[in-house]
C-alpha positions as CSV (number, residue, x, y, z in Angstrom):
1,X,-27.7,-11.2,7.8
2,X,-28.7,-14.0,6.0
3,X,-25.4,-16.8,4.8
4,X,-26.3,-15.9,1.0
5,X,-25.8,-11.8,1.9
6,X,-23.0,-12.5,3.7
7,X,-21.3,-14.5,1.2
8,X,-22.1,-11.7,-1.6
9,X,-20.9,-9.1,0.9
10,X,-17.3,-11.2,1.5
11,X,-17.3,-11.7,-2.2
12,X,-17.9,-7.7,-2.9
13,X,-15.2,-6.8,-0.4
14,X,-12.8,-9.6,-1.9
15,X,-13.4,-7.9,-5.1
16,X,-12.8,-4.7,-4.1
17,X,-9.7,-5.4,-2.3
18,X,-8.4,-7.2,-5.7
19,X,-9.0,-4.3,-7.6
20,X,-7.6,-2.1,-4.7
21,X,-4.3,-4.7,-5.1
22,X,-4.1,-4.7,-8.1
23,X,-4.1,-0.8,-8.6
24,X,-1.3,-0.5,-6.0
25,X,1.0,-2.8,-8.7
26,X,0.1,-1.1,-11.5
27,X,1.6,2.0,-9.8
28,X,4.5,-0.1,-8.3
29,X,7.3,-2.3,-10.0
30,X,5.7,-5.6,-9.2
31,X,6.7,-8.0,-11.8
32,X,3.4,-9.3,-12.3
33,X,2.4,-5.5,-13.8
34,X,3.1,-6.3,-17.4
35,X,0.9,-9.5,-17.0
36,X,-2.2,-7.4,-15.6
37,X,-1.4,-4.8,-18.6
38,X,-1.6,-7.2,-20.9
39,X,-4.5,-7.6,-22.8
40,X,-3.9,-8.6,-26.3
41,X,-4.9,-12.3,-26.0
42,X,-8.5,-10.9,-24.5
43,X,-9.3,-8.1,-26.7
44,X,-8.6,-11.1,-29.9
45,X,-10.8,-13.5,-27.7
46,X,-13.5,-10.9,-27.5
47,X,-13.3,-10.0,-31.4
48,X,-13.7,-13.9,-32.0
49,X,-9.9,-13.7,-33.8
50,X,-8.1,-15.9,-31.3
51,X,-6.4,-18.8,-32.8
52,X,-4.4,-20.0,-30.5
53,X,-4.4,-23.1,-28.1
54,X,-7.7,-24.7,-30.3
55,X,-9.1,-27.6,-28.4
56,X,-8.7,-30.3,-30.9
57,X,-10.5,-33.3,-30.5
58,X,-9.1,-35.8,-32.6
59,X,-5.8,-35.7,-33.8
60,X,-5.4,-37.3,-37.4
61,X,-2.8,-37.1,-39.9
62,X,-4.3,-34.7,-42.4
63,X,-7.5,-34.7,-41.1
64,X,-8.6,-33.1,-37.2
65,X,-12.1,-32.5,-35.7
66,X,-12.7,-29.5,-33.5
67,X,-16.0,-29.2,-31.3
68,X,-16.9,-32.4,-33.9
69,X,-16.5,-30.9,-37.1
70,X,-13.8,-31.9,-38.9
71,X,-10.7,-30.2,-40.4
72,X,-8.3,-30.7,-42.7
73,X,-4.6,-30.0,-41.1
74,X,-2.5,-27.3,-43.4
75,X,-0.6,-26.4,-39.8
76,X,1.5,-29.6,-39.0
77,X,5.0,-30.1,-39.1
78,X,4.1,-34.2,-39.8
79,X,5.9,-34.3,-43.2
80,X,5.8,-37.8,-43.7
81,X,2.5,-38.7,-42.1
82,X,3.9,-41.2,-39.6
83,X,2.5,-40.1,-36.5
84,X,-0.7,-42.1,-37.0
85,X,1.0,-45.3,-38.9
86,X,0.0,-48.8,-37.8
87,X,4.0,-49.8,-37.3
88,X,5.1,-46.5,-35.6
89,X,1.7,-46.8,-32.8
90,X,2.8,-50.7,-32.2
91,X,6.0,-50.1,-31.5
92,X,5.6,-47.1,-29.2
93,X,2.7,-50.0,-27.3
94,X,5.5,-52.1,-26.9
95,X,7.7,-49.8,-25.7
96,X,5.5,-48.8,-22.8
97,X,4.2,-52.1,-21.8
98,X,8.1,-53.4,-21.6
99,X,9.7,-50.3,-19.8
100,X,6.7,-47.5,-18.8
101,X,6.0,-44.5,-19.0
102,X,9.6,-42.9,-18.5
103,X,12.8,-43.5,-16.8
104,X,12.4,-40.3,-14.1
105,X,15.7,-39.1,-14.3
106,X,18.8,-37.8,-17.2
107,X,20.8,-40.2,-19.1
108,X,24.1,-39.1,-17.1
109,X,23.3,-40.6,-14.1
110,X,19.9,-43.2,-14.3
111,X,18.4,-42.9,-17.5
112,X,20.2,-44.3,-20.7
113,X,18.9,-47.1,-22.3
114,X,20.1,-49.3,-24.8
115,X,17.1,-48.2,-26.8
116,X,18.9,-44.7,-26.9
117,X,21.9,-46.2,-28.0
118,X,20.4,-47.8,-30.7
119,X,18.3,-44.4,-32.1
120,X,21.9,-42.5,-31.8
121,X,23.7,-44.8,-34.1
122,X,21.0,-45.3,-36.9
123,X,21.1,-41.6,-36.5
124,X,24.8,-41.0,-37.0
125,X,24.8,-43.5,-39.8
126,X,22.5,-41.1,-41.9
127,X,24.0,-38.3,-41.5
128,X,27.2,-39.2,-42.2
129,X,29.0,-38.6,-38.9
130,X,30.4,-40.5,-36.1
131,X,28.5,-40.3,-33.4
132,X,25.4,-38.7,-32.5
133,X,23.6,-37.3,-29.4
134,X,19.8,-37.7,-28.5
135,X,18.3,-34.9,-26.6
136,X,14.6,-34.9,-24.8
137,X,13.7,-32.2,-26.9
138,X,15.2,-30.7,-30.1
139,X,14.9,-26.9,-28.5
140,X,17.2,-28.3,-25.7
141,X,19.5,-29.4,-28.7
142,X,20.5,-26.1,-29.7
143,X,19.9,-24.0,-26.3
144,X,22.5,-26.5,-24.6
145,X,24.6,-27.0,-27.7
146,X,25.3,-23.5,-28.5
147,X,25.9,-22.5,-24.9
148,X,28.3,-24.9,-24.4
149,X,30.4,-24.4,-27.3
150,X,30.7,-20.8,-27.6
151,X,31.8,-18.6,-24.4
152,X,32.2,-15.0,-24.1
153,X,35.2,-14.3,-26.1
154,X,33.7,-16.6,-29.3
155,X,31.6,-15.6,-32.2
156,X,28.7,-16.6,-33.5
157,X,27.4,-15.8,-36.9
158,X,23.4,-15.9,-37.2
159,X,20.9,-15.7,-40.0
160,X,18.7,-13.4,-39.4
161,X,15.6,-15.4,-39.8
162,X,17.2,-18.4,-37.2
163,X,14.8,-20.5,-34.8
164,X,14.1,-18.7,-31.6
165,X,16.1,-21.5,-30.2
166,X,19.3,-20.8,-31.7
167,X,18.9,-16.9,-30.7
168,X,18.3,-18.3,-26.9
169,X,21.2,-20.5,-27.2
170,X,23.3,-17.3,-28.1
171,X,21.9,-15.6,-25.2
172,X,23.2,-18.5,-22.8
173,X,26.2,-18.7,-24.1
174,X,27.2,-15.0,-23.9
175,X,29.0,-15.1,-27.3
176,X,29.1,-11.6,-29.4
177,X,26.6,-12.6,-32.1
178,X,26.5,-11.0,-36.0
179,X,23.5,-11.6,-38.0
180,X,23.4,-11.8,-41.5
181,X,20.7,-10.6,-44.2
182,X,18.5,-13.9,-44.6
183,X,20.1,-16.3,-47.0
184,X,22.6,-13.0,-48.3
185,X,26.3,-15.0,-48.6
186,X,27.6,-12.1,-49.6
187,X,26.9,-10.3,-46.3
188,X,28.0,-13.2,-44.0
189,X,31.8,-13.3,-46.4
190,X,31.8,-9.7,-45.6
191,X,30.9,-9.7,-41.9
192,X,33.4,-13.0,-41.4
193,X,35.8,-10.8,-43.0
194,X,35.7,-8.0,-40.3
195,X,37.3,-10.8,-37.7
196,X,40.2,-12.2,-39.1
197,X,41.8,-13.0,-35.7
198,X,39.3,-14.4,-34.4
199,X,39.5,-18.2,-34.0
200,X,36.5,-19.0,-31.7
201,X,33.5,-18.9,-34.8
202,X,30.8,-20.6,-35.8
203,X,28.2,-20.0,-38.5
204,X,24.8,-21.3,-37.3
205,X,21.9,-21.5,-40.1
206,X,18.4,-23.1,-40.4
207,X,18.5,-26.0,-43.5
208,X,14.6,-24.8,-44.3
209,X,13.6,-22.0,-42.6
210,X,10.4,-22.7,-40.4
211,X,8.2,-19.5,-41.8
212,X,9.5,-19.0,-45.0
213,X,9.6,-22.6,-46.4
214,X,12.8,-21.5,-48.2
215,X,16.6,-23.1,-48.5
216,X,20.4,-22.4,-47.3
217,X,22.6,-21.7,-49.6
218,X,25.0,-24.3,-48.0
219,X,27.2,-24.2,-50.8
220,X,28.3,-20.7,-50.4
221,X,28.0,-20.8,-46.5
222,X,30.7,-23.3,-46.9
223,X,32.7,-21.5,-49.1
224,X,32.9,-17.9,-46.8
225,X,33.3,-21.0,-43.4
226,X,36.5,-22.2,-45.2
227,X,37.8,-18.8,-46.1
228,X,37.3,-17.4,-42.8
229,X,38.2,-20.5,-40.5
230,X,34.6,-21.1,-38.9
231,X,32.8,-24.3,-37.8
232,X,29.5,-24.9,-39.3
233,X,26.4,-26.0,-37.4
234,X,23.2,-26.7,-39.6
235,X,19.6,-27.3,-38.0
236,X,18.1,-29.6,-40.3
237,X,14.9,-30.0,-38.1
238,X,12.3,-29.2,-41.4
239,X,14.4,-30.5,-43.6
240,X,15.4,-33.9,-42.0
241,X,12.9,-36.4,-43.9
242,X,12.4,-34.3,-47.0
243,X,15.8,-33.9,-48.7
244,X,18.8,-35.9,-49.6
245,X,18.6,-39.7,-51.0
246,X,17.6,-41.2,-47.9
247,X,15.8,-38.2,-45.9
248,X,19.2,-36.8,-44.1
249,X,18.7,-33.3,-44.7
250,X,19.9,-30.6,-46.2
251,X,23.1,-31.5,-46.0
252,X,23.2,-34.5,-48.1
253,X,21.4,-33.1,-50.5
254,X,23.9,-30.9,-51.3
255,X,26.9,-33.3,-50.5
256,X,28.5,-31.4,-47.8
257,X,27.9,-34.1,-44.7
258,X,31.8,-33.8,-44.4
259,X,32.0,-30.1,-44.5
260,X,29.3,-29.0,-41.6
261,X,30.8,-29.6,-38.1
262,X,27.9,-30.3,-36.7
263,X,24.4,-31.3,-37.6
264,X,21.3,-31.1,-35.8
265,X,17.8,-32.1,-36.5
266,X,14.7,-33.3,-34.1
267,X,12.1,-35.9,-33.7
268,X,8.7,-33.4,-34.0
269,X,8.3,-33.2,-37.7
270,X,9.2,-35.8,-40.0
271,X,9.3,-38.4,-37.8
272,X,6.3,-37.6,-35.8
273,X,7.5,-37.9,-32.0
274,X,9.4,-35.2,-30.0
275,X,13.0,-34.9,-29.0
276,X,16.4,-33.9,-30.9
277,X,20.0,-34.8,-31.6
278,X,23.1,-33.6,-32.4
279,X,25.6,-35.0,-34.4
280,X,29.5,-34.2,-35.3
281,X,32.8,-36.3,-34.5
282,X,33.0,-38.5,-31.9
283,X,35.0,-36.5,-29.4
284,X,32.9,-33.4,-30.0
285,X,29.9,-35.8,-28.7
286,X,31.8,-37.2,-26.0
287,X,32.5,-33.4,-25.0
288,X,28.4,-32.4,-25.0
289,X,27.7,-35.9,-23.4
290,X,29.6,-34.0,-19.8
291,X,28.8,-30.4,-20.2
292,X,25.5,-29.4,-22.3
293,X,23.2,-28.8,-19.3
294,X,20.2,-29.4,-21.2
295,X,21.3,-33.0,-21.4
296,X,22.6,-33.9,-18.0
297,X,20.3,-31.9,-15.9
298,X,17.1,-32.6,-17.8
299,X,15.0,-36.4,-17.9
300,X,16.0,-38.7,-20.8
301,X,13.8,-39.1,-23.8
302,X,11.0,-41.5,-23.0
303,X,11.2,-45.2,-23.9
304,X,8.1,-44.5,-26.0
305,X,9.2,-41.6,-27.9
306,X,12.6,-43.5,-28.4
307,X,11.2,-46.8,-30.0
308,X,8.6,-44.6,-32.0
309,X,11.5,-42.9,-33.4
310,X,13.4,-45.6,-34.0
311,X,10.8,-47.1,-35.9
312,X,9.7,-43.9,-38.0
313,X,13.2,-44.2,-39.2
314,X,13.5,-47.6,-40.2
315,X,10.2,-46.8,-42.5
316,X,11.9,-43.2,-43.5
317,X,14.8,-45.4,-45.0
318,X,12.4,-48.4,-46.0
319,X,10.3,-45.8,-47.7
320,X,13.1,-42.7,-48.9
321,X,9.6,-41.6,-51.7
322,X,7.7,-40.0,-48.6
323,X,9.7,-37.1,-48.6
324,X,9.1,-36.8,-52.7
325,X,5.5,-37.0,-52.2
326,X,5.2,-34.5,-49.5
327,X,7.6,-32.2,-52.0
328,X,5.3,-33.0,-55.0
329,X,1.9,-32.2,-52.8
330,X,3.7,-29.1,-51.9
331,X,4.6,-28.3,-55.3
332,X,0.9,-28.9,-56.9
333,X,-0.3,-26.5,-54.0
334,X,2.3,-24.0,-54.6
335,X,2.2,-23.7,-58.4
336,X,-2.0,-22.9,-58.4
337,X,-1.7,-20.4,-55.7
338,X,1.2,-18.5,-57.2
339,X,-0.8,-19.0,-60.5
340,X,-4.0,-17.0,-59.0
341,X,-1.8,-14.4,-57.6
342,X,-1.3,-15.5,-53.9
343,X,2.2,-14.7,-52.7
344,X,4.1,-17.7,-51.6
345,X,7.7,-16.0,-51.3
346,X,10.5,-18.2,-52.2
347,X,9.3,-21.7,-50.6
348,X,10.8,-24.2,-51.9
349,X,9.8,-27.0,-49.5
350,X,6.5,-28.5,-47.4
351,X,6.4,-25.2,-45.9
352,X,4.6,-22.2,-47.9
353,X,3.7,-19.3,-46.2
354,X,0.8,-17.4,-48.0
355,X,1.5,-14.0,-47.3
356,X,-1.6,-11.6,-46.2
357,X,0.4,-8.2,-45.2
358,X,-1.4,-6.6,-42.3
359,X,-2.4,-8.7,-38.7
360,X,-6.2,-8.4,-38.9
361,X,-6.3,-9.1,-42.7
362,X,-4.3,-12.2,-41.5
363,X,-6.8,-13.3,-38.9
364,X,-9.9,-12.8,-41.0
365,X,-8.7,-14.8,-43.7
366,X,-7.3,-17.7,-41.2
367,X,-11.2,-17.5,-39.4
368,X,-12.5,-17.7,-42.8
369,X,-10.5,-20.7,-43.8
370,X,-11.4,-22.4,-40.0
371,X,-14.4,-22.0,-41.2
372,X,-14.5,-23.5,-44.8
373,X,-12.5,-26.7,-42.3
374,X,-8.7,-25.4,-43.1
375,X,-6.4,-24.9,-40.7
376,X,-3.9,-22.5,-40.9
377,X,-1.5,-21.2,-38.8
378,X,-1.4,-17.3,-38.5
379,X,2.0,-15.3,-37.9
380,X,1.8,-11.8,-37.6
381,X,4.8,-9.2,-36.2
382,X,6.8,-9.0,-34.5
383,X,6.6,-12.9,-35.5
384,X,7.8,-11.7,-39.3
385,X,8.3,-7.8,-40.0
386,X,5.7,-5.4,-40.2
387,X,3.9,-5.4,-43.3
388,X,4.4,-9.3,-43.8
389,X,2.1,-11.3,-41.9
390,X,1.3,-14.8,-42.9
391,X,-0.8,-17.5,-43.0
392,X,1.8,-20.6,-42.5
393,X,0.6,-23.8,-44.4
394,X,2.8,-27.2,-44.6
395,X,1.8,-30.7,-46.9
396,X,2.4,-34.0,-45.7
397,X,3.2,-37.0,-47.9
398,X,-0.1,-39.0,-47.1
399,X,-2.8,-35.4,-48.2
400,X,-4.9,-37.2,-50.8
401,X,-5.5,-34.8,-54.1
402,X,-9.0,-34.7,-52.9
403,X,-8.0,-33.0,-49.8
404,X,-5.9,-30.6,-51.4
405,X,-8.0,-29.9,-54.0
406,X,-10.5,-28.5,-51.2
407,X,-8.4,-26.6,-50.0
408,X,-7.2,-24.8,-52.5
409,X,-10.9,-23.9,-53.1
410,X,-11.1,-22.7,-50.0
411,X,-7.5,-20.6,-49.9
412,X,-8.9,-18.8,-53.4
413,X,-12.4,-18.1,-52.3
414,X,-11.1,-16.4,-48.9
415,X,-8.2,-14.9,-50.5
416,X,-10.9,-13.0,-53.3
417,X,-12.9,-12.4,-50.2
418,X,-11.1,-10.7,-48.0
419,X,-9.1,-8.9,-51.1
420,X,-5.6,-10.8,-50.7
421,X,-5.7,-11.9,-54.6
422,X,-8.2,-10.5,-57.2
């Protein structure tokens, strides 16, 4: 038997016994059988409606090319446009000639610099609390927060439409949690109400929700908090940059800095990086600083990502009109699509999700758009509810008129396409 035969053969038989394997775990409870069964990612693949995981290029501001064409960016979270500014690139370059590439272990033990220091107390100082807590990344922020505030016995109130990290940090935590109707104050005095005995609570609630582009009602969240004796904890990760005088989120624009126990936000939108903090009184951080695991058993925040930080925030409070700009691009988008028809729901920030209703409607327009050079981002269920699958589209401050002129063209001309507007 000649070496290529033989190798054919071995191959063959491999194949065979694979499949042979493979049958035996479908029939069995091997916890690799819901990977072999799942085939959702393929069969979108095959229909040429896969949008995830694109293998971009060149990374721009607004602008990104993909297999060389270029591509205006609708799907980043870069509000302010700083990840590409000359100031923000220099100072990370120094960073990494002067300490590397990381500091290879947590802040506890090796890795706290003086640079984190530093970000923690520019941080603390806009927010309007005492001290502040960076984190490696903002998920970690509320996964490690939560857990280790709430226990078993505690409550935890959660709007229904809360990031996927605040719902994990529940889980950790093993509190009893209540959701609320999204945004309905009402529901949240009523639920409140039900424990009246209950001391361990705390009201956790996006500032700008991440899909819907929409706002808290802080003011009455604080109201049913006081009435029912419950901490407050706000995520102000889409909001931090955008709102209040000098880009501290959502609570400062209302005023209510004092009233929210603690505030979080992260480094991954606004401020172009990654990473997170927390932020309350002084002996409230001192208490995370020993016990939130996803701080003391996890690697610091690099030395780059710190100084880039650092200096995306100097130029946030050097330069408070980003945040307008991004909110006025936002609002010129907004007002024209609602005006042709297009459902934006109740945004009322850089985020506005164009809603499409069923899946594949969603991923024909989103191809469409690709293909025009917009890019999207798609959310279908169980993402949002059944019957409310979006494309998600966010506006930085630095989108030139030009560029959102084009693709406004393009969001009209698929949407009359593909039947979404008339």
């Amino acid at each position: 038997m000649s070496g290529i035969s033989s190798l054919t053969t071995f191959k063959t038989l491999t194949k065979q016994k694979m499949f042979s394997m493979r049958q035996q775990w479908y029939n069995s409870e091997d916890i690799f059988t819901k990977m072999y069964a799942f085939t959702r990612a393929k069969t979108a693949k095959a229909l040429g409606y896969y949008p995830y995981y694109p293998e971009i290029d060149d990374f721009g501001a607004t602008e990104i090319t993909i297999s060389g064409k270029k591509i205006v960016m609708l799907g980043s979270n870069n509000y302010l446009g700083l990840t590409n500014h000359p100031e923000v690139i220099e100072a990370g370059v120094s960073a990494l000639r002067k300490y590397g590439s990381g500091v290879t272990g947590s802040r506890l033990l090796n890795g706290n610099l003086r640079l984190h220091d530093e970000l923690e107390n520019k941080i603390a100082e806009l927010v309007g609390k005492e001290k502040a807590l960076v984190f490696s990344t903002g998920y970690g922020v509320n996964l490690g927060v939560i857990a280790s505030t709430l226990g078993k016995t505690d409550l935890l109130f959660s709007d229904e439409l809360n990031h996927a990290s605040i719902v994990d940090g529940a889980r950790f935590s093993r509190c009893e949690v209540v959701k609320y109707a999204h945004n309905d104050m009402i529901e949240l005095d009523y639920e409140l109400g039900k424990y009246p005995h209950r001391h361990g609570k705390l009201i956790v609630s996006d500032g700008v929700f991440s899909m819907e582009g929409d706002i808290v009602n802080l003011p009455d969240l604080v109201k049913a908090a006081h009435k029912h004796n419950s901490r407050i904890m706000i995520d102000e990760a889409h909001s931090l940059g955008i709102f209040g005088s000098h880009g501290e989120g959502i609570c400062g624009h209302f005023g209510l800095n004092n009233e929210v126990d603690l505030i979080m936000g992260t480094f991954s939108k606004s401020l172009g990086s990654i990473g997170g903090f927390i932020a309350a009184e002084e002996a409230v951080i001192d208490y995370f600083k020993h016990h939130v695991r996803t701080m003391i058993f996890t690697a610091a925040l690099p030395p780059v990502n710190t100084a880039t930080v650092t200096k995306a925030f100097e130029i946030l409070q050097r330069e408070p009109d980003r945040g307008k700009r991004a909110l006025e691009n936002a609002n010129y988008i907004r007002e024209n699509l609602v005006s042709e028809g297009f459902d934006t729901g109740s945004s009322k920030t850089p985020v506005i999700p164009i809603i499409i209703g069923s899946d594949m409607k969603t991923f024909r327009v989103w191809k469409d758009l690709m293909n025009r050079g917009v890019y999207t981002n798609p959310i279908i269920s169980p993402a949002v509810p059944e019957g409310r699958s979006m494309l998600r589209t966010s506006y930085m401050a630095t989108h030139t008129r030009e560029q959102l002129d084009f693709c406004l063209s393009a969001i009209i001309k698929a949407g009359k396409k593909y039947h979404v507007i008339r």
